[in-house]
Each structure stands twice: as structure tokens, then as C-alpha cells.
VOSENU-206675 format. One record per residue (C-alpha): x, z, y; residue number from 1; residue in three letters. Coordinates in steps of 0.5 Angstrom, whole numbers, plus 500, padded with zeros to 3 digits. Layout:
<recs>
+-----+-----+-----+-----+--------+
:  c1 :  c3 :  c2 : num : residu :
+-----+-----+-----+-----+--------+
:   X :   Z :   Y : NUM :    ALA :
...
+-----+-----+-----+-----+--------+
</recs>
This chain:
<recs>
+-----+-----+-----+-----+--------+
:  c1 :  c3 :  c2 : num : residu :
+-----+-----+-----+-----+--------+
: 182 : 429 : 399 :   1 :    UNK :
: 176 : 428 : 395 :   2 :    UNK :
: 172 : 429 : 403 :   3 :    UNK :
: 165 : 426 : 402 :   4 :    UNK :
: 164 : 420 : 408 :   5 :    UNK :
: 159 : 422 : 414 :   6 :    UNK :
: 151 : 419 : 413 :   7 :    UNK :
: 151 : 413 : 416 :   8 :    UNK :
: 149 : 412 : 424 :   9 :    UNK :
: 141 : 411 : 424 :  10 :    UNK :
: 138 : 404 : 425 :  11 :    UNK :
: 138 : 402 : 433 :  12 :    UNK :
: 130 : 402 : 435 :  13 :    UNK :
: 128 : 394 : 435 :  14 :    UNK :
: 129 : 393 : 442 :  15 :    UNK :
: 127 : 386 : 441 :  16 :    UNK :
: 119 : 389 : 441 :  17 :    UNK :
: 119 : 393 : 447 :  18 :    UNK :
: 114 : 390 : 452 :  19 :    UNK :
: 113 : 397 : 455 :  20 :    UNK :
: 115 : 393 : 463 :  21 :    UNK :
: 112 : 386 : 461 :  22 :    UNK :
: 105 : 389 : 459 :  23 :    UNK :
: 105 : 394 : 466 :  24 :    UNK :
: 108 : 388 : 470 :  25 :    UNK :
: 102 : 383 : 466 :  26 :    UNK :
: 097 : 389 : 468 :  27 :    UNK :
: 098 : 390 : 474 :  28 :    UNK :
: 098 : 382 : 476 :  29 :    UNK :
: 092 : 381 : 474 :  30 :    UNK :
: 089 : 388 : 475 :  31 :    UNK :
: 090 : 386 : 482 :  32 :    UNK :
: 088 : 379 : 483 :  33 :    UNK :
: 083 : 377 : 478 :  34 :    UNK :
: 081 : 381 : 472 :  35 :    UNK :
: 080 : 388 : 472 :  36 :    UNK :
: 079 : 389 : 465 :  37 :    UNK :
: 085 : 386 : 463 :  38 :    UNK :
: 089 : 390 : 467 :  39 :    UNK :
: 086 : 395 : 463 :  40 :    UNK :
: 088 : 393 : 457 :  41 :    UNK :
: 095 : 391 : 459 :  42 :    UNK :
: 095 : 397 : 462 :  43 :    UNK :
: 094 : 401 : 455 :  44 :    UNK :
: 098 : 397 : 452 :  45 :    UNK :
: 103 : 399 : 456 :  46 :    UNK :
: 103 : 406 : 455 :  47 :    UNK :
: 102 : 405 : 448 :  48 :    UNK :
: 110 : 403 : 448 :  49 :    UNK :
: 113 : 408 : 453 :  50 :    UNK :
: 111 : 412 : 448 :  51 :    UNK :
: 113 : 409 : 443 :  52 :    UNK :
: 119 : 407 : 445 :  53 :    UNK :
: 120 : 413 : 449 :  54 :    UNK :
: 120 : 411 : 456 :  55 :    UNK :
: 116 : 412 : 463 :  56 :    UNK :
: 108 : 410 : 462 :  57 :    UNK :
: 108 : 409 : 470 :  58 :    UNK :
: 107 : 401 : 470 :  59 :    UNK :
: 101 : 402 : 465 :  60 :    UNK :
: 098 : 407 : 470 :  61 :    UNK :
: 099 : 403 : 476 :  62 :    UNK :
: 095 : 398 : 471 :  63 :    UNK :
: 090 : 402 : 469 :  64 :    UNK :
: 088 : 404 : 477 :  65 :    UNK :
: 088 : 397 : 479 :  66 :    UNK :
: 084 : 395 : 474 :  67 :    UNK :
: 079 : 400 : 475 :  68 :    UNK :
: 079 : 398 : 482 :  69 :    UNK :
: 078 : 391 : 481 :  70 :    UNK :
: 072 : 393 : 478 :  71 :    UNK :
: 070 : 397 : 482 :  72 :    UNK :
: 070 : 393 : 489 :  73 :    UNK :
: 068 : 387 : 485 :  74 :    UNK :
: 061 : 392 : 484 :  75 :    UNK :
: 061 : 393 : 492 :  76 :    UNK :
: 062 : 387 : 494 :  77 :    UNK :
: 057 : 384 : 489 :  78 :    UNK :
: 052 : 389 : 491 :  79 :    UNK :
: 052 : 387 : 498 :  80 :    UNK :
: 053 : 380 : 497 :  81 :    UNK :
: 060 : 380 : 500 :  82 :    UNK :
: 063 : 377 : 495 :  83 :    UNK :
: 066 : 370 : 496 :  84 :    UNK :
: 065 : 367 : 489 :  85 :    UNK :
: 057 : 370 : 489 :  86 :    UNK :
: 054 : 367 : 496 :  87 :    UNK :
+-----+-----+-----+-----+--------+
</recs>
């Protein structure tokens, strides 16, 4: 009768301070249109919560990718003067 209670239940994880899918979302949008560089930085951040939180790194990759592609064909363009903002 003098049986000890059961440990209590952990605390949930902060569900509240996930952002994994709004920096891979953020990343990817701005990767693609307009600046490669924060689709980076989005992008890592996003990793860094799916680790964190355990959940899938895809969105930060994609952001990551699209970035690193901005990047690249802004260069591309630039040098060959194609560029619609460097006329």
C-alpha cells in the first residue's frame, strides 16, 4: 500500500518556439525572388530547428539551393550584362 508514485510526465517540448517550416517557407520565397543571401540564412536557420525539434531539414535545403542559385545566376547575368536591373 506504501507503493511510491510514478515520476511525473517530462514537459511537452515548446511547441510555441518551433519555427522550422516558417524559416524554410521564408527561405525559399525570398531565395527565389529577390535575395539569395537570406535564403541562406533562412534556410540554416531552419535546419537548425528541424534538428532541434526533430523534424524533417527538407524546407531548409530547398532554401539553401534556391539561394545558392539566386546567387549564382544574378553573377551570370550580371556578367553578361543581361541583367534587367544593370542596363
Amino acid at each position: 500500500m506504501n507503493t511510491p508514485y510514478p515520476p511525473p510526465p517530462p514537459p511537452p517540448a515548446a511547441a510555441g518556439r518551433d519555427r522550422t517550416t516558417l524559416w524554410g517557407v521564408l527561405g525559399i520565397v525570398l531565395g527565389l525572388l529577390c535575395c539569395g543571401i537570406l535564403g541562406i540564412i533562412f534556410g540554416y536557420l531552419s535546419i537548425r530547428d528541424a534538428r532541434r525539434y526533430g523534424k524533417s531539414p527538407v524546407l531548409g535545403y530547398l532554401a539553401i539551393a534556391f539561394g545558392v542559385i539566386n546567387i549564382i545566376a544574378g553573377a551570370i547575368l550580371r556578367s553578361t550584362g543581361n541583367h534587367p536591373f544593370y542596363r
